[in-house]
Structures are given as C-alpha cells and as structure tokens.
C-alpha positions as CSV (number, residue, x, y, z in Angstrom):
1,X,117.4,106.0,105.6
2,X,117.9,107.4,101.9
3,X,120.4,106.0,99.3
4,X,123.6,107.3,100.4
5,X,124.1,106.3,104.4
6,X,124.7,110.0,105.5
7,X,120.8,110.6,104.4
8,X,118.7,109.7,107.4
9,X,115.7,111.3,109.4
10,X,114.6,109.8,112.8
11,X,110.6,111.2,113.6
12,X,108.7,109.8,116.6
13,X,105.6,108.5,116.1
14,X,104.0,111.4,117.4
15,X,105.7,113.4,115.0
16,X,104.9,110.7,111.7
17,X,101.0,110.6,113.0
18,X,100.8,114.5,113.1
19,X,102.6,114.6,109.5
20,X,100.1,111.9,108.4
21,X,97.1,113.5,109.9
22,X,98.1,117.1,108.0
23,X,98.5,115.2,105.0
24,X,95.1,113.3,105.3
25,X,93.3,116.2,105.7
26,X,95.0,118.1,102.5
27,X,93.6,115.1,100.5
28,X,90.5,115.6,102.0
29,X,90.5,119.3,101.2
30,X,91.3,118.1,97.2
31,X,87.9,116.4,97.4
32,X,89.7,112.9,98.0
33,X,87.5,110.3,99.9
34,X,86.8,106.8,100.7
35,X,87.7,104.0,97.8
36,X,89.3,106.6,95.6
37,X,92.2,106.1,93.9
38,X,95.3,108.2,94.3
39,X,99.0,107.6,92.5
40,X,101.9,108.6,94.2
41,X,105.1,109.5,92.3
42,X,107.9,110.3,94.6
43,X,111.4,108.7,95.5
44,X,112.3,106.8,98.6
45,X,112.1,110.0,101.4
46,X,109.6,110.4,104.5
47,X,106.8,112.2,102.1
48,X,106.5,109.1,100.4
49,X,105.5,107.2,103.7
50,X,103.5,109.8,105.4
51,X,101.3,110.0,102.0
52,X,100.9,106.5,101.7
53,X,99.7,105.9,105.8
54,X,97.3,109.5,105.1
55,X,96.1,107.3,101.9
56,X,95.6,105.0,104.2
57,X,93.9,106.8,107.1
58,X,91.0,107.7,105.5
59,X,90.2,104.5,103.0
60,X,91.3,106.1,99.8
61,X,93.4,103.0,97.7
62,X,97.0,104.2,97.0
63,X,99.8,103.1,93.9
64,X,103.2,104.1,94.6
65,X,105.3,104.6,91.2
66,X,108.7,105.4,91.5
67,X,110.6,108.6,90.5
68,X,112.8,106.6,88.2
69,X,110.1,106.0,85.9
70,X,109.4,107.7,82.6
71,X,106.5,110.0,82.0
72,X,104.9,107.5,79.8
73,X,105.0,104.7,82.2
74,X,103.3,107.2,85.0
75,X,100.8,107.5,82.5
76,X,100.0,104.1,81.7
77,X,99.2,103.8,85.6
78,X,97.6,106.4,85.8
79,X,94.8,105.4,83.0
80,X,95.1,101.7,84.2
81,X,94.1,102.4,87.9
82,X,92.5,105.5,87.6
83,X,93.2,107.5,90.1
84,X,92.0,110.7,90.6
85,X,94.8,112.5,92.0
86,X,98.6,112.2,91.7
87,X,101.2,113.2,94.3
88,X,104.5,114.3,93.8
C-alpha cells in the first residue's frame, strides 16, 4: 500500500519470487556477488522490496536510503558503507 490509500498492488508470491529472481540475476550480471555492498535509493513502492529480497537472495548486504533524502546525505552512505552499486 503507497502513501495515499487508492495506491495499492496485490502480487502473489509466485509473481514477487519471479520479480525477485529477475532482479537477482540483473545484479548478478552488474558483477554484484556474495558480501558486497549495494545502496538502494527508492521510495516506499514494490521495486523497493523486490531489490531488497534479490539483495538478499544471493548474500550481497543491502542499505535502503530513502528518496526524501538529499544528495549529500546519499553520499555520506554511500562512502560510509561502501557499496559498490546504487539502485534507484
């Protein structure tokens, strides 16, 4: 459910672990692997979940920063976990 209570997605489960399993293998393909570190940037929608679970799925560490933040803040994360990739 988003911010305003019109904004909603149902998935099934199937759906959320072929979304996930995509997304896995497109961090895979950017070279991302086991114990890495990758920020994610995004407001509260389904991408946000389905990167964090792909994350997830194949042992890479994951910080979520939230869209409302400024570009310096991102930054400052960024350089303080060192991640090597950033989705958003």
């Amino acid at each position: 459910e988003g911010n305003e209570p019109e904004d909603s997605t149902k998935i099934t489960y199937r759906e959320l672990l072929h979304k996930v399993c995509q997304f896995a293998n497109v961090l895979r393909s950017q070279g991302v692997k086991k114990g890495d570190r990758v920020s994610i940037y995004l407001p509260m929608i389904l991408e946000l979940v389905i990167a964090m679970l792909a994350c997830a799925r194949i042992g890479a560490l994951h910080s979520v920063v939230f869209a409302g933040f400024s570009a310096d803040s991102l930054c400052e994360r960024i350089l303080d976990c060192g991640c090597c990739l950033l989705i958003t």
